[in-house]
N, C-alpha and C positions, 0 to 999 in steps of 0.2 A: 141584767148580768146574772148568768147562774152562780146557783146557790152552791158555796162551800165543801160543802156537806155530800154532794154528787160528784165534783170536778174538783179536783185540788190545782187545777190548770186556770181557774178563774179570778185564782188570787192575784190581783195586782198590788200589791204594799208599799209601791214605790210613790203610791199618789198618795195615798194616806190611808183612812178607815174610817168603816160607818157613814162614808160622804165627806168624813172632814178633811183635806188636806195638812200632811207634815206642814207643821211653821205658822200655821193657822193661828188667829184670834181665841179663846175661850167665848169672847165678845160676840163672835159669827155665830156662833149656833145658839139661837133663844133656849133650846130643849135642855140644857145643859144647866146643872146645878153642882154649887161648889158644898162639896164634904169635908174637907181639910186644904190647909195652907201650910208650908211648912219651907221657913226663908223664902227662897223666890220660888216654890215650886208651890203648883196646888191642883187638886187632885177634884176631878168633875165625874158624874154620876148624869146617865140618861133616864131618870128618873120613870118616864114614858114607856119605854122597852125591854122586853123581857128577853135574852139572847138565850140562843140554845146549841147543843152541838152534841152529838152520839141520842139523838132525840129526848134528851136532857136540858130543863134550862144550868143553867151557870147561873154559881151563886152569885159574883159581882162582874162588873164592868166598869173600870175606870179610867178616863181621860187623865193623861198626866200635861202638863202646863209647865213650862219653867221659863220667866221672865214673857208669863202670855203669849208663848209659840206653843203648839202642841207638837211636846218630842217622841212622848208613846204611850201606849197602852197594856194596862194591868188585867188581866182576867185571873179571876179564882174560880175554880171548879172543887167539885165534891164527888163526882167518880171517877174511877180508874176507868171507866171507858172514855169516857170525856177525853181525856190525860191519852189513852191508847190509839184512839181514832186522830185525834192530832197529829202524834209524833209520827204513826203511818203516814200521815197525807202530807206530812210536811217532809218528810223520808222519798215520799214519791217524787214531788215538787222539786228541792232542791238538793236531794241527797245525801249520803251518809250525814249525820251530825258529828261535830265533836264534842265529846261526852264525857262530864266529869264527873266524879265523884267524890262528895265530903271524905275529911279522916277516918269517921266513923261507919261509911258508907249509907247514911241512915241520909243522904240526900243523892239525886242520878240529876244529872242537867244536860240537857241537848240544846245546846248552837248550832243556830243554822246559819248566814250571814249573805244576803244578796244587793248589794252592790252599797245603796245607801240603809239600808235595813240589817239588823241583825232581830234575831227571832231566837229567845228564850225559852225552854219547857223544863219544868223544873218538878219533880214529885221527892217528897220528903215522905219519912215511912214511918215516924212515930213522932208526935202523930199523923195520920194520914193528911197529906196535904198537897195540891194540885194547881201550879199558878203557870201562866202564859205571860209574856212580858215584850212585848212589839216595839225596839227603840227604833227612831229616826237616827242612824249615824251623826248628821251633819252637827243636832243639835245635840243629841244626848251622849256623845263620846266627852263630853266636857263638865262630866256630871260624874256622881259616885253612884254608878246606877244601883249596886248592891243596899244602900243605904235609903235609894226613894224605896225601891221595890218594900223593905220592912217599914215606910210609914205609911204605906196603902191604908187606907180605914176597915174595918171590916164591912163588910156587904150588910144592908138594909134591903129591905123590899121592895120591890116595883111601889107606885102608887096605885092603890084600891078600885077594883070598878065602882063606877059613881062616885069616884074626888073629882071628875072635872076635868080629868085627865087619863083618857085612854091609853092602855096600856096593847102596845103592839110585840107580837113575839115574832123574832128572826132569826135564821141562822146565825151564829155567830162571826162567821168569816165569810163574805162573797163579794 
């Protein structure tokens, strides 16, 4: 499948991410380590790969889990290219976003929404701060998604070359 990163026509979202299928196990993917639990939600880390996008890695990647389906995915990023290159290619893909803004304006959030998916991009401006948020409709419309999204963990490092566990870098989205 082409990479993200060149074709924003490659995304299919409707199957899932990174290989995993919406509604999925935690349980199916060996690769996957758990960082936080929080009630019946809990938040998994590919420990193994290093994701990147505007030829940057991304500081985190998180599987989110609630009652062990996987309903979406947390990304943090740390540039505003990161953050720009997205909202273009997700702008191209499905179109205008609808676009909020905090009281304060000190936060801008683009919604995209296609069909079982809705698609998050959210930049806060003091402090800088840059998150993606990929819910499953079917599962995660029965959630407070605002409330998972702030117990995300903070991002940790890849594992080390020579822990025993190679560490692969990808696109972020393809």
């Amino acid at each position: 499948m082409a990479a993200f990163c060149t074709s924003a026509a490659a995304l299919d979202i409707q199957q899932g991410i990174h290989g995993m299928k919406w509604g999925s196990s935690a349980h199916d993917y060996s690769e996957l380590t758990k960082v936080k639990e929080v009630n019946q939600a809990a938040y998994y880390i590919n420990s193994t790969m290093l994701y990147q996008t505007a030829n940057q890695p991304v500081r985190g990647v998180f599987y989110g889990f609630y009652k062990d389906q996987l309903f979406a995915v947390f990304i943090k990023m740390s540039l505003p290219d990161q953050y720009s290159q997205l909202e273009r290619q997700f702008a191209a893909k499905y179109g205008k976003p609808k676009t909020t803004y905090n009281s304060s304006g000190r936060q801008t959030a683009h919604r995209w929404i296609d069909k079982d998916v809705t698609i998050k991009l959210k930049m806060k401006a003091s402090p800088m701060d840059f998150k993606l948020a990929i819910y499953y409709s079917p599962l995660a419309d029965k959630l407070d998604q605002e409330q998972l999204e702030e117990k995300i963990p903070e991002p940790s490092a890849p594992a080390p070359a020579g822990s025993g566990q190679p560490v692969k870098s990808k696109p972020l989205l393809d």
